[in-house]
C-alpha positions in Angstrom: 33.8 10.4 -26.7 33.9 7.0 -26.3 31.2 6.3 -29.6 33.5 8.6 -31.1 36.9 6.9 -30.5 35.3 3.5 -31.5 34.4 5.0 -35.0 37.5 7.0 -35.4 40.5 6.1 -33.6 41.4 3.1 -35.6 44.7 2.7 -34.8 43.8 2.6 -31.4 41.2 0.2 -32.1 43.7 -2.6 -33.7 45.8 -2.4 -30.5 42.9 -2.8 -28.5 42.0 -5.8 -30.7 45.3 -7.3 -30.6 45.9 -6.8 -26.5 42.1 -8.7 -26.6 43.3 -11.9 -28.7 46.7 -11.9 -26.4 44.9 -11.7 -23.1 41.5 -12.9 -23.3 42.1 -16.4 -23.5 44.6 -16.4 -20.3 41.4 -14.8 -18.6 40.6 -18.1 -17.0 44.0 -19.0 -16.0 44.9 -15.7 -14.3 41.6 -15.8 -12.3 42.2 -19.3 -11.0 45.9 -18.5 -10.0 44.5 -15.0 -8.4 41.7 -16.8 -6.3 44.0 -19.5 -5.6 46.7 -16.7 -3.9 43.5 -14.6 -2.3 42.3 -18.3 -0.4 45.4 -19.0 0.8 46.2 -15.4 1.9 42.6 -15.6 3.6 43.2 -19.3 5.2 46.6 -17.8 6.7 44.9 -15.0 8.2 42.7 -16.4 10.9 38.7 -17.0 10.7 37.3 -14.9 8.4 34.7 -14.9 5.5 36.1 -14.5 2.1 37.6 -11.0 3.1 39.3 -9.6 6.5 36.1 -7.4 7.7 34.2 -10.5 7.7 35.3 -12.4 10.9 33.9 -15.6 11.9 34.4 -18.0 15.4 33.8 -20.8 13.0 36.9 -23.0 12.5 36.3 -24.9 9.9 35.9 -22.1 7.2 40.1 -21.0 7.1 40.6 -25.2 6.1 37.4 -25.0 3.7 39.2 -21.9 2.0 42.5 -24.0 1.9 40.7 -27.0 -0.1 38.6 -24.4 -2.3 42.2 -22.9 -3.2 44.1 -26.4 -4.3 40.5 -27.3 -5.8 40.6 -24.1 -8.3 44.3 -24.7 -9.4 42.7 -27.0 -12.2 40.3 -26.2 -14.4 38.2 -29.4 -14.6 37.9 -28.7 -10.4 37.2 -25.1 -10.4 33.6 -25.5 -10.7 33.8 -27.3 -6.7 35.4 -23.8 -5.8 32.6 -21.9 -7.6 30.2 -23.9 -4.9 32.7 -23.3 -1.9 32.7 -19.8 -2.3 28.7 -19.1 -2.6 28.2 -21.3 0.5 30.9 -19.6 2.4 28.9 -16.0 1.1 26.0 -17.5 2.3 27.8 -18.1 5.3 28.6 -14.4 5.8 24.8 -13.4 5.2 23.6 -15.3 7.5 26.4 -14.0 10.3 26.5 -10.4 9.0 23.0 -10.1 7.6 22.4 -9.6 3.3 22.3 -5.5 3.4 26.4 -5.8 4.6 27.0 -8.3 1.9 25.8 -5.6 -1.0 29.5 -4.6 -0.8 30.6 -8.2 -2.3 28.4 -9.5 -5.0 32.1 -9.8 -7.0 32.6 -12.9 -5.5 28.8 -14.0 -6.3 30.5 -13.4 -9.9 33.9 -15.0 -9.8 32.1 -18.0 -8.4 29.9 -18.2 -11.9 32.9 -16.8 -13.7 34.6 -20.0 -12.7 31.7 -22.3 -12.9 31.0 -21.5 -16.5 34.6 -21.6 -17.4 35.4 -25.5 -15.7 32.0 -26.8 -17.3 31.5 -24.9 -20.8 35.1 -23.5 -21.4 35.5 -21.0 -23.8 32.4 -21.5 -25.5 30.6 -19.8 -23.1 33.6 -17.5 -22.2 31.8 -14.3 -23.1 29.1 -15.0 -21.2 31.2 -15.8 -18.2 33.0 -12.7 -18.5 30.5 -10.3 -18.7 28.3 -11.8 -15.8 31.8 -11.0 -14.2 32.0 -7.4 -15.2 28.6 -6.5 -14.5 28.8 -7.8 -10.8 32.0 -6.3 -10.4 30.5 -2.9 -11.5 27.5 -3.9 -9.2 29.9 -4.1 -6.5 31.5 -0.5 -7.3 28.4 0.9 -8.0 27.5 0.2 -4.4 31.1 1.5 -2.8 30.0 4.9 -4.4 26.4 5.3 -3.0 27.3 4.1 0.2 29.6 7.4 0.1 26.3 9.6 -0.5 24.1 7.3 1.5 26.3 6.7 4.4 29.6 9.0 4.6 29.6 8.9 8.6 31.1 5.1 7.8 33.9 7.0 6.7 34.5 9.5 8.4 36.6 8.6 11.6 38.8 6.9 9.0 39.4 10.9 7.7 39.9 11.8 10.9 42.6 9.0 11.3 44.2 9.8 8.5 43.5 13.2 7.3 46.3 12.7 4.8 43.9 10.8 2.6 41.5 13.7 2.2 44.5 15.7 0.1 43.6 18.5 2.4 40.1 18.7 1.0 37.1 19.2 3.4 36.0 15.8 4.4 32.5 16.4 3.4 33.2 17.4 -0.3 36.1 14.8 -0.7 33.5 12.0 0.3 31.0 13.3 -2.5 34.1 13.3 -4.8 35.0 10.1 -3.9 31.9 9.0 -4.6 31.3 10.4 -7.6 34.3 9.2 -8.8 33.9 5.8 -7.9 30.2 5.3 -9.0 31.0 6.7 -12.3 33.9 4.5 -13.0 32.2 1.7 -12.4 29.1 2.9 -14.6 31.5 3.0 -17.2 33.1 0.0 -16.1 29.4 -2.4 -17.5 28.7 -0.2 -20.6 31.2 1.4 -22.5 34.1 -0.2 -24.2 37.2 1.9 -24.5 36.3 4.2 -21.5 35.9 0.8 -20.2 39.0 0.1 -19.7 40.1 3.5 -18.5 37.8 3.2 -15.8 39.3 -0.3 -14.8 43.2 1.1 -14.5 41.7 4.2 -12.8 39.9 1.9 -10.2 42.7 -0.4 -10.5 45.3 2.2 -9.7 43.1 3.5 -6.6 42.8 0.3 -5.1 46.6 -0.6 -5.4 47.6 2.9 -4.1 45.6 2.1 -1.0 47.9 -1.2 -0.4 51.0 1.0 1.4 48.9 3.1 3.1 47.3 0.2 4.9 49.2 -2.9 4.5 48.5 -6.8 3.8 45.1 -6.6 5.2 44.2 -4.1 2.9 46.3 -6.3 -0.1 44.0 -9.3 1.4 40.9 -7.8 1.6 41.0 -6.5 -2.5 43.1 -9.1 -4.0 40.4 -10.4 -5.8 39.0 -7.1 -7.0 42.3 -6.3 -8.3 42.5 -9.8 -10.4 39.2 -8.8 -11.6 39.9 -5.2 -13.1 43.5 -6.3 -14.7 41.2 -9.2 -16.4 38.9 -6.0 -17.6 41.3 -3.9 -18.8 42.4 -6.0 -21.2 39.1 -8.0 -22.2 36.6 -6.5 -24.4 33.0 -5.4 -23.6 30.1 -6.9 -25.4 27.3 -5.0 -23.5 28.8 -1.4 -24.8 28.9 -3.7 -28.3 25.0 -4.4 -27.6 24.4 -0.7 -26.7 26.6 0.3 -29.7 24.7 -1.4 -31.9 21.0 -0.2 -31.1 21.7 3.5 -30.7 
């Protein structure tokens, strides 16, 4: 369908185009602003590592956070953020082990996004961008099997809130869930139109979450959320790679 709407849907295709050329070049700018507002949210919170579940005794990383969040306001100093935020994932490997960090690559990600941008600009911009995407997908891709591969991590939150099951049996809705999940974010790295479906969908899932369990929650995904408004609107030069060979 999605080969099919490239070739045909033309119409379509133009506004896709035009929302692109709009968009694509504030890219840089909303991601600074949105990792600026996510390290001061995280610096207010307390000692933690780049996201609530990630809680630290070490001081000093809430007043590193602060400085990498005035340091990314520019974009000739975003590149020092780019370096704050690997050490402080480093960090959380080394506290919380590498196997619990699979579930945050996207910040491995932003950090080159932003590195690429502050040093090459938009010459490199696609580049930057779709390293972006494709860890961010990584980073789906992962929420999704964990489902399969581990549902018992989720289910005492079911049994908190059965509400969030929609009366399903807990079992099935986590095989949904995950199915869901793993294949919007498959779509996510290699389509193009679907592409940006399965951004809003994801995007939409992740914001509905926000009043069911509060600012952590808002805290915790900020940057996530930054990430799949800057997809929905960007184009996707691996589906234009895949396009182009089949």
């Amino acid at each position: 369908i999605d080969v099919w709407l490239i070739h045909r849907a033309h119409a379509l295709n133009r506004l896709l185009q035009r929302v692109t050329a709009f968009f694509e070049p504030n890219v840089f700018l909303l991601l600074r602003f949105g990792v600026f507002a996510f390290l001061v949210a995280v610096s207010y919170s307390g000692n933690i590592l780049l996201t609530p579940e990630l809680k630290t005794d070490w001081a000093w990383v809430r007043w590193l956070q602060l400085v990498l969040a005035i340091l990314v306001i520019h974009p000739k100093t975003a590149f020092l953020t780019s370096f704050g935020l690997c050490v402080l994932y480093g960090c959380a490997m080394h506290e919380y082990g590498w196997f619990h960090l699979l579930d945050y690559p996207i910040f491995i990600g932003v950090a080159i996004y932003l590195f690429i941008m502050s040093i090459y600009g938009e010459r490199k911009a696609t580049l930057a961008l779709t390293i972006l995407r494709v860890l961010t997908g990584v980073t789906l891709l992962w929420g999704g099997m964990e489902k399969f591969a581990y549902p018992d991590w989720s289910f005492p939150l079911l049994r908190q809130r059965p509400s969030l099951s929609f009366g399903f049996d807990p079992e099935f809705f986590m095989v949904a869930a995950g199915f869901v999940e793993f294949t919007a974010a498959f779509l996510v790295i290699t389509v193009a139109i679907a592409a940006r479906a399965a951004s809003a969908l994801l995007l939409f899932i992740f914001a509905a979450a926000i009043p069911e369990f509060g600012y952590i929650d808002l805290v915790g995904h900020f940057v996530i959320i930054i990430v799949l408004i800057a997809l929905i609107f960007s184009h996707n030069p691996i589906a234009e790679r895949i396009e182009s060979e089949q």
